[in-house]
C-alpha positions as CSV (number, residue, x, y, z in Angstrom):
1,X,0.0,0.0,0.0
2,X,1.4,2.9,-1.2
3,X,2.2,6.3,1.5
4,X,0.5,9.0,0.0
5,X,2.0,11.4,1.7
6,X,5.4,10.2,1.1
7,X,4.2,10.4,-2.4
8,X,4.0,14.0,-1.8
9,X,7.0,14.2,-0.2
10,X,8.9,12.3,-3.1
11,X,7.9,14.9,-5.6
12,X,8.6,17.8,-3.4
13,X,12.2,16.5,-2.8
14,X,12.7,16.3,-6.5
15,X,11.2,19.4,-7.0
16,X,13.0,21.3,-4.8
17,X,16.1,19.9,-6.1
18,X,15.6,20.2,-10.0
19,X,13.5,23.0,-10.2
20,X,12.4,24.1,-13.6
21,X,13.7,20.6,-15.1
22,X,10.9,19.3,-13.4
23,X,8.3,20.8,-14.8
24,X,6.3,17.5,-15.6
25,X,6.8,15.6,-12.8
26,X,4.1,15.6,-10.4
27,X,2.2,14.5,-14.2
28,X,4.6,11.9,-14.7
29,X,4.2,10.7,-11.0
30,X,0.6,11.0,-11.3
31,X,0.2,8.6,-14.4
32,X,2.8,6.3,-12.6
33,X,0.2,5.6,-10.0
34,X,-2.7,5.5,-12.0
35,X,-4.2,2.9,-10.1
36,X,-4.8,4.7,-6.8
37,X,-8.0,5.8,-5.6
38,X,-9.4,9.4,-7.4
39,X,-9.3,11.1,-3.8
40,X,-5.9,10.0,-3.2
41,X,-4.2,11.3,-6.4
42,X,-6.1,14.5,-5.9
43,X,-4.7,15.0,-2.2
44,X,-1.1,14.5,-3.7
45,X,-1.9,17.1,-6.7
46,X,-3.3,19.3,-4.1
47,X,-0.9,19.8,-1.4
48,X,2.4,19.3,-4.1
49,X,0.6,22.0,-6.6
50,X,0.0,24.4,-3.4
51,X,3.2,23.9,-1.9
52,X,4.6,25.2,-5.5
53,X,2.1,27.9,-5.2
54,X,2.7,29.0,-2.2
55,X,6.6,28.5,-1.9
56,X,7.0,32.2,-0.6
57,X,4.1,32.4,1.6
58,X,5.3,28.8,3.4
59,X,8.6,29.6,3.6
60,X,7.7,32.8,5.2
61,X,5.5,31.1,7.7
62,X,8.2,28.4,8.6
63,X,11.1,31.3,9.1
64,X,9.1,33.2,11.6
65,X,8.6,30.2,13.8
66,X,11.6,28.3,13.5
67,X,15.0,28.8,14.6
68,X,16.6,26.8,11.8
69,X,16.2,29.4,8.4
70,X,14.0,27.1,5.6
71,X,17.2,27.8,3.4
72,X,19.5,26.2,5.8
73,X,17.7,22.7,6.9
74,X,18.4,20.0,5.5
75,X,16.7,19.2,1.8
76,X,14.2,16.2,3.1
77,X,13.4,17.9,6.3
78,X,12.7,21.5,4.2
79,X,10.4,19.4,2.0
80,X,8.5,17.6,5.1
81,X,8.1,21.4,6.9
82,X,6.5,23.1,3.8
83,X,4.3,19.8,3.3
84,X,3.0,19.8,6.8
85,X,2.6,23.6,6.4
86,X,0.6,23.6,3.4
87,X,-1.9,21.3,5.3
88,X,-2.2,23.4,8.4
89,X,-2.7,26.8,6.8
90,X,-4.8,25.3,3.7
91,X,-6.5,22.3,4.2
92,X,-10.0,22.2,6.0
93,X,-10.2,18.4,5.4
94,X,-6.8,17.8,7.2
95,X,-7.1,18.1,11.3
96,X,-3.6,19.6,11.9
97,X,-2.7,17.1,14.4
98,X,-2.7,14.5,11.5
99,X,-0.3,16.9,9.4
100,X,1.7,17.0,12.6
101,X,1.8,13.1,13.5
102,X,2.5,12.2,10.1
103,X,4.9,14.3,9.3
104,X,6.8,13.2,12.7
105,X,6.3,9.5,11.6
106,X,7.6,10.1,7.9
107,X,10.8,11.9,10.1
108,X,11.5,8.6,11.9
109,X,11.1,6.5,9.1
110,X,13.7,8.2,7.3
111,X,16.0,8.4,9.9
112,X,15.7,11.5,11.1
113,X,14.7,10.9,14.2
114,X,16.6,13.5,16.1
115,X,14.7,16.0,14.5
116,X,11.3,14.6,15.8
117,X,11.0,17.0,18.4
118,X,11.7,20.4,15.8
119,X,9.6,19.0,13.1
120,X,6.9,18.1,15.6
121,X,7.3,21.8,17.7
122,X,7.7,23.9,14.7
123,X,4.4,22.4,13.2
124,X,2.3,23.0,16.2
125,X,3.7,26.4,16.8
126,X,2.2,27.4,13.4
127,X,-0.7,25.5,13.9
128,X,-1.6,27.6,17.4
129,X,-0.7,30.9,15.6
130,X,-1.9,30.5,12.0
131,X,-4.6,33.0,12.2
132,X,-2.4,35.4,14.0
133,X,0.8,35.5,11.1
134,X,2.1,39.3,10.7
135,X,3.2,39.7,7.5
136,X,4.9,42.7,5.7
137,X,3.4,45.8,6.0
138,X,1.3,47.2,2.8
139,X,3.5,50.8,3.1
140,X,6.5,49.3,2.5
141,X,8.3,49.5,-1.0
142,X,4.8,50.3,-2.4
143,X,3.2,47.1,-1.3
144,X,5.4,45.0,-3.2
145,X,6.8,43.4,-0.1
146,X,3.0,42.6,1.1
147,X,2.1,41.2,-2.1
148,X,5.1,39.3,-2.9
149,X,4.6,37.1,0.4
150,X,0.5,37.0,0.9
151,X,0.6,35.7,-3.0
152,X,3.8,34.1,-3.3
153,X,5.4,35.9,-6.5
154,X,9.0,37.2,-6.6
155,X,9.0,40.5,-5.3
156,X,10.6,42.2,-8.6
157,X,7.5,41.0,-10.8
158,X,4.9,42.5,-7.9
159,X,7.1,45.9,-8.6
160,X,6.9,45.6,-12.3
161,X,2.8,45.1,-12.1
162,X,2.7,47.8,-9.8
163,X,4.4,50.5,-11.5
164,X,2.0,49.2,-14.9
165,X,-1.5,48.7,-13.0
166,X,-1.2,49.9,-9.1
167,X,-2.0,48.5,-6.0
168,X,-5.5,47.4,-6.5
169,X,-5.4,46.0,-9.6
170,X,-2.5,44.2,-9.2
171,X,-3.4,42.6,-6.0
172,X,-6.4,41.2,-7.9
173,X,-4.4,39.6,-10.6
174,X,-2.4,38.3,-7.9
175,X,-5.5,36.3,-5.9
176,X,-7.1,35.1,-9.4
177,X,-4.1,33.0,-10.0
178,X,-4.2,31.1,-6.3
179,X,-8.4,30.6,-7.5
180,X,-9.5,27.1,-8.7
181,X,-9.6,27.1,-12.4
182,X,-12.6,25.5,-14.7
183,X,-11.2,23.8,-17.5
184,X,-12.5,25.4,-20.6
185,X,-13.5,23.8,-24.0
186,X,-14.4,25.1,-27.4
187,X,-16.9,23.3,-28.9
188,X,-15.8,22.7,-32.6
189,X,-19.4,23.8,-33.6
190,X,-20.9,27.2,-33.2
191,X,-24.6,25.9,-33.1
192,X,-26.3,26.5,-30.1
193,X,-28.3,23.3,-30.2
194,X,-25.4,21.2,-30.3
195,X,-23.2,22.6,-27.8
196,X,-26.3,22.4,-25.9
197,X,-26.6,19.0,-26.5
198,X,-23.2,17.9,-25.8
199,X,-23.6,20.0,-22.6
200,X,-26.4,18.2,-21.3
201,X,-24.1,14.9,-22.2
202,X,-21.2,15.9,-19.6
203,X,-24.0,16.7,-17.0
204,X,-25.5,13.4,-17.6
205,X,-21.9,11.7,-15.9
206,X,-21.7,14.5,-13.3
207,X,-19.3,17.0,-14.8
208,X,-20.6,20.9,-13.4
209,X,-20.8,23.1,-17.1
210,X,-20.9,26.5,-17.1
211,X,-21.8,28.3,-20.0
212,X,-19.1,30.8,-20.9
213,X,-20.3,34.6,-21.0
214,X,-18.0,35.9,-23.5
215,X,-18.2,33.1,-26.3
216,X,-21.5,31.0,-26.7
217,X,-19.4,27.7,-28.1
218,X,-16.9,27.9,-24.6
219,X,-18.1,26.0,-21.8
220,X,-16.3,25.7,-18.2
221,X,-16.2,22.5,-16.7
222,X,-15.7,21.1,-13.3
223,X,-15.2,18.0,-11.1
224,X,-13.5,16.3,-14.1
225,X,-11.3,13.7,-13.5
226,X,-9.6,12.4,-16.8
227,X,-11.1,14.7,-20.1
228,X,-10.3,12.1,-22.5
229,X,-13.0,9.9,-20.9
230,X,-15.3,12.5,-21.6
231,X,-18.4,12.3,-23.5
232,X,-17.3,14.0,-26.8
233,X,-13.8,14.0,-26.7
234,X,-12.5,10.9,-29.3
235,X,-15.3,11.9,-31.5
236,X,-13.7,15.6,-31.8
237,X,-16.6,17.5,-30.7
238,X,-14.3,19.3,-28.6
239,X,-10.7,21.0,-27.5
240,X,-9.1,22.3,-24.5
241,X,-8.6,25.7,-24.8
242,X,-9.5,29.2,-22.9
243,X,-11.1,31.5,-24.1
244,X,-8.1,34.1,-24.3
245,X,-6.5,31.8,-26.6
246,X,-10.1,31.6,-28.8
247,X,-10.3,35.3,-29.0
248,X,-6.7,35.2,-31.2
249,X,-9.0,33.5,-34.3
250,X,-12.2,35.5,-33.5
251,X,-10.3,38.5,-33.9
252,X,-8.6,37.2,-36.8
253,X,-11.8,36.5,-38.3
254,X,-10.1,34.1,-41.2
255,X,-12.7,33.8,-44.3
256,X,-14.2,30.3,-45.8
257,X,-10.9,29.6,-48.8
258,X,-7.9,31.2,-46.9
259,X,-4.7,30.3,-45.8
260,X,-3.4,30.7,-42.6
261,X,0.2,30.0,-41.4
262,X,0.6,29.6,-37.7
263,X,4.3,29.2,-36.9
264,X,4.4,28.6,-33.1
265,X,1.6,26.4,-33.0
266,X,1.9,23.7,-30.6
267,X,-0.4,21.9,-29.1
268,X,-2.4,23.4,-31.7
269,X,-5.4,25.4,-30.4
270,X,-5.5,28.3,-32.7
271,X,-4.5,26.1,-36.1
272,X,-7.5,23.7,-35.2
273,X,-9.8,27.1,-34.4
274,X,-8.6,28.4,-38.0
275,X,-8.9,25.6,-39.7
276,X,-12.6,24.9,-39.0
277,X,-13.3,28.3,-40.0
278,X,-11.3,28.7,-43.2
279,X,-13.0,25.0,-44.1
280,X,-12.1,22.5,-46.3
281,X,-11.1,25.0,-49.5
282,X,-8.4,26.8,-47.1
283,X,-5.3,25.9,-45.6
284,X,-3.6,26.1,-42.4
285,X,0.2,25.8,-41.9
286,X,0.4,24.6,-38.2
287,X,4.2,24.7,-37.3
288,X,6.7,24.0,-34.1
289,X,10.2,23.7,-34.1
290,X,10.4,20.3,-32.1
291,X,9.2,16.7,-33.6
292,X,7.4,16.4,-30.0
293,X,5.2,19.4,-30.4
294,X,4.4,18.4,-34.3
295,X,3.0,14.9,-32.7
296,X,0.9,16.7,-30.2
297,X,-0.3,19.3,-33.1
298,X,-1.0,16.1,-35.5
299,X,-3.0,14.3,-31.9
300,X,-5.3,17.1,-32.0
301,X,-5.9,17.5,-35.6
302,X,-6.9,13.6,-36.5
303,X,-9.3,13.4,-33.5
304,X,-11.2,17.0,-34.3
305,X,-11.1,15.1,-38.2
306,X,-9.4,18.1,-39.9
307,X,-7.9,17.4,-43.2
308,X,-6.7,20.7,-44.0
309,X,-4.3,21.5,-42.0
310,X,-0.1,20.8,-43.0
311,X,1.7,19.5,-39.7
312,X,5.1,20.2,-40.1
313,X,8.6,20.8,-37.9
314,X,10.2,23.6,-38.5
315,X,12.1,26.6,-36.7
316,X,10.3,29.9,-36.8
317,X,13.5,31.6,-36.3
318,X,15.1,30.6,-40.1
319,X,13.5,31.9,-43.0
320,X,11.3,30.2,-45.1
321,X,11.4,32.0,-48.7
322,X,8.3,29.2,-49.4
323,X,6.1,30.8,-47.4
324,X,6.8,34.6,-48.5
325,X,3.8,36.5,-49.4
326,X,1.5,33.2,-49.2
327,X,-1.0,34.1,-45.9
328,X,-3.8,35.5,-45.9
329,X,-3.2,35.7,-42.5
330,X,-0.1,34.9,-40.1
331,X,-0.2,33.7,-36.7
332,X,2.7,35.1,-34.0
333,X,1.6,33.6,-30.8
334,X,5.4,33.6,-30.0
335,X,6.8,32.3,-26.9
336,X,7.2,34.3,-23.9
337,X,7.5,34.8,-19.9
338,X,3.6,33.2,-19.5
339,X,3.2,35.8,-16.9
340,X,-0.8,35.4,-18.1
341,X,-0.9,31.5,-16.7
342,X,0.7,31.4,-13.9
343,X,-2.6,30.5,-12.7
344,X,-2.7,26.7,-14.2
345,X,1.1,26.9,-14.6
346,X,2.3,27.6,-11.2
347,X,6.3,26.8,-11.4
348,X,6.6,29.7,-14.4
349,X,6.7,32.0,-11.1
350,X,9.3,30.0,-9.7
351,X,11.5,29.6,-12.9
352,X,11.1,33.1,-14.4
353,X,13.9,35.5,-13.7
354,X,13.9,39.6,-14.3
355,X,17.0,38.8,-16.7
356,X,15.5,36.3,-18.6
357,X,12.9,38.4,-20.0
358,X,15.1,40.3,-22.1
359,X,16.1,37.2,-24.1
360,X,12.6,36.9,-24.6
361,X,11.8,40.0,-26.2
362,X,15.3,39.3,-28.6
363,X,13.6,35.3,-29.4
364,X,10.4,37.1,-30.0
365,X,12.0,39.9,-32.4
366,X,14.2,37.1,-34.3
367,X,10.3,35.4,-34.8
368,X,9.1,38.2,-36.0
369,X,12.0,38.7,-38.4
370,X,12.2,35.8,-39.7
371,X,8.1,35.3,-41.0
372,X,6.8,39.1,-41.4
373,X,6.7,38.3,-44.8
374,X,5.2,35.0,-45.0
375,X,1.8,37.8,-44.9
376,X,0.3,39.1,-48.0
377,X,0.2,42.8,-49.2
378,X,-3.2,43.4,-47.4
379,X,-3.0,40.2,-45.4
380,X,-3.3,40.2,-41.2
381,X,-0.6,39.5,-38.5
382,X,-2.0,38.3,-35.5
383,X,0.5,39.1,-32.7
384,X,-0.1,37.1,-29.6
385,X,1.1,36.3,-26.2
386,X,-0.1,34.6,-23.2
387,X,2.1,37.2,-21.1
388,X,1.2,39.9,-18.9
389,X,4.7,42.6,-20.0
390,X,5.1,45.5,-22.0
391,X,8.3,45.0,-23.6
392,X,6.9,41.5,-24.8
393,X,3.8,43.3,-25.8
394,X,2.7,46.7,-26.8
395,X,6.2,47.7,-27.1
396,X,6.7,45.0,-29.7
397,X,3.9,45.8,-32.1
398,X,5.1,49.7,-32.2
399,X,8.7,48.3,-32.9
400,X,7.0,45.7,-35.8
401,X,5.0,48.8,-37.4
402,X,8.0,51.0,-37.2
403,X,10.2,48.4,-38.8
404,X,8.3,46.5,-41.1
405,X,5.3,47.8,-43.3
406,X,2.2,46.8,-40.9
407,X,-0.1,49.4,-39.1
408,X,-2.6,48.1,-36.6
409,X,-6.4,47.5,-37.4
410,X,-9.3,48.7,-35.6
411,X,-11.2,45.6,-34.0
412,X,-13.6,47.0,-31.9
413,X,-16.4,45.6,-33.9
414,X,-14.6,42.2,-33.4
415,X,-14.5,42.1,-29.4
416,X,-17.4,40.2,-27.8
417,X,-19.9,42.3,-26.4
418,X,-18.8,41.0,-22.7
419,X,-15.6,42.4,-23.0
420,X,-16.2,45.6,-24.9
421,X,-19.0,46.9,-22.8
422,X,-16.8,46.8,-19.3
423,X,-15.4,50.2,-20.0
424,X,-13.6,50.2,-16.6
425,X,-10.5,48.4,-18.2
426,X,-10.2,50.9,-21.0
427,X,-10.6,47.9,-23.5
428,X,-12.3,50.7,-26.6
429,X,-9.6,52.7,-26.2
430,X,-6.8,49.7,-27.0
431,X,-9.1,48.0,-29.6
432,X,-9.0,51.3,-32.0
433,X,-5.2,51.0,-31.4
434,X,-5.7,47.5,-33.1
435,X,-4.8,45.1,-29.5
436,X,-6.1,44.0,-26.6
437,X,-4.1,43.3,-23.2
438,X,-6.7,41.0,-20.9
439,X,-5.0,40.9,-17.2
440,X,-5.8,37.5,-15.6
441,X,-9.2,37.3,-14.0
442,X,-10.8,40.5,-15.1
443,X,-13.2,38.8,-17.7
444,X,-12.3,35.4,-15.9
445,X,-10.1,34.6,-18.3
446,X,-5.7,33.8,-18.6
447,X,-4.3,37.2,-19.1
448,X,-3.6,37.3,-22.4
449,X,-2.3,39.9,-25.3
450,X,-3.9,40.2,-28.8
451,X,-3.0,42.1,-31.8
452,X,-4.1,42.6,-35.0
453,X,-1.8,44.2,-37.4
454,X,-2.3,44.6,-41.3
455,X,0.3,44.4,-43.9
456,X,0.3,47.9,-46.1
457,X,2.3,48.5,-49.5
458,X,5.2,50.2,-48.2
């Protein structure tokens, strides 16, 4: 019978250790003990996602009540404090004397037991005085101290938000990403009576649907436990995808008979929007520079049943004189910081660094570069990013229509009527600009940057 907690405590050991080459592994742990009870690999997802989440916050906790620094103890008995931690401070379901005793008993078993007595105080200390924490005070450094613990992000990124969006609005981005997230799908058909059909279908085997407010083919789902099980899903009559991501071909708007070319497409969410809408007279290039990401892109295409879409592996970064002047429309969803989904991809707040963002924006500029042309003469770029940064964002579209002969399109007729009519976010005023930056949570969606940028004779 296997410990779940040691599970836990397994992953967190490796994690701790690796870091951002671990990005996969409490997956790849998950699917190596498939066989466990629902409830149990939930409770290990849980408490080694939240102890990710919350790295700052629980390291924080554990340094004002212990005399041993969380940076100084030793690796297992670091990974055991944040574990039992995480279970006092965010677990209803777990009495804290069980996160106490079994932390003390996964102590002993691993030899450690002269630390019994500091892993067993220091846990009970926190658990008398969790509801009475002090943490930094919201005047100092403009908040970014009081933000950067309560929310666990690195204190330079609070900074950078504030200085862009101020106290309030930041702190809001801040507690969406710690909220439980739906997954969304896109229904691959735009009729209202089949999408309500095939929501009725997931009801029918207990899944909670939502229907989206900003696009009547999303819906949100919740208490799933595998989607691929899901009624629908091997008969293509639906894809993973938020709704930020389905806004990139709505705004688009690609015609029955054209060609797209999406050059960073993997796993494939905008080609296979595109390519339903463009039918089977148009054409979609979906492309990725890795063999890996063209398998995942080809996964998607056979089980949605789309025939016109060319998989193929290549690097965005080299020029393809094939493709000049051949799009009606090109896709940039280049890669970036992901400061948008930090929200469903938690370790991106633990691997991102202030320094790395600059190579970045030079990866994203070589993109842009290399495929500029690959858009007709009166053709549509589609700049996107799932990041939540200026320099990777409206800073780069002024630098691609100073360089290179694009000049942004108004698409305030193209924004759903959800989004367009909340005029607190100043959403009109960026649309006639030709983009749209959505900060995570404010529409309920990953935060999330859109352009649309047309190619003039120039």
């Amino acid at each position: 019978m296997a410990n779940i907690r040691e599970i836990v405590l397994n992953i967190l050991i490796e994690y701790d250790k690796e870091g951002s080459k671990k990005a996969g592994l409490i997956k790849d742990v998950l699917e190596k003990y498939d066989y466990l009870e629902t409830r149990d690999k939930a409770f290990i997802k849980r408490i080694c996602d939240g102890c990710i989440e919350r790295n700052i916050q629980i390291d924080y906790v554990l340094d004002s009540f212990s005399k041993v620094e969380v940076k100084k103890m030793q690796p297992f008995i670091r990974s055991l404090m944040r574990m039992g931690v995480y279970q006092i401070m965010f677990m209803d379901s777990v009495p804290d004397s069980a996160a106490c005793n079994e932390a003390v008993k996964l102590a002993q078993k691993h030899k450690f037991t002269g630390l019994k007595g500091f892993v067993n105080g220091v846990l009970r200390n926190v658990s008398r005085n969790k509801d009475n924490i002090t943490y930094p005070d919201k005047a100092l450094n403009g908040g970014a101290d009081h933000l950067s613990v309560l929310y666990s992000v690195p204190k330079w990124l609070c900074t950078m938000w504030l200085g862009d969006y101020g106290f309030e609005r930041t702190e809001n981005i801040l507690k969406f990403f710690l909220e439980p997230r739906p997954t969304v799908i896109r229904c691959t058909t735009t009729d209202t009576e089949d999408v309500a059909k095939l929501k009725k279908e997931l009801e029918d085997v207990g899944v909670v649907v939502r229907e989206n407010p900003i696009l009547s083919y999303a819906l949100e789902l919740e208490k799933t436990d595998n989607i691929k099980y899901l009624p629908g899903f091997a008969e293509g009559r639906f894809a993973v995808q938020d709704v930020s991501s389905m806004l990139v071909t709505e705004i688009a708007a690609p015609l029955k008979g054209q060609t797209v070319i999406d050059v960073c497409a993997a796993p494939g969410g905008k080609s296979m929007h595109a390519a339903q809408m463009v039918g089977e007279e148009g054409k979609v290039f979906s492309r990725d520079v890795s063999a890996a990401k063209k398998e995942l892109i080809a996964e998607n295409a056979d089980r949605l049943g789309l025939n016109n879409i060319a998989i193929e592996t290549v690097d965005a970064k080299i020029h393809d004189e094939n493709m000049k002047e051949n799009g009606d429309i090109l896709y940039l969803d280049v890669p970036c910081s992901g400061l948008g989904i930090i929200g469903r991809k938690s370790d991106i707040k633990q691997n991102i660094r202030k320094e790395k963002l600059n190579d970045l924006t030079k990866l994203q500029w070589d993109i842009v570069k290399a495929c500029w042309d690959y858009v007709k003469v009166s053709g549509t770029l589609m700049y996107s990013t799932c990041t939540v940064n200026k320099a990777e964002n409206e800073q780069m579209i002024t630098k691609i229509c100073t360089d290179f002969p694009f000049e942004p399109v108004d698409i305030t007729d193209l924004i759903p009527k959800y989004i367009l009519d909340n005029d607190r976010y100043n959403i009109k005023d960026t649309a006639k600009k030709g983009y749209i930056q959505l900060l995570p949570g404010e529409f309920g969606t990953d935060g999330f940057f859109i352009a649309k940028l047309k190619r003039v004779d120039r």
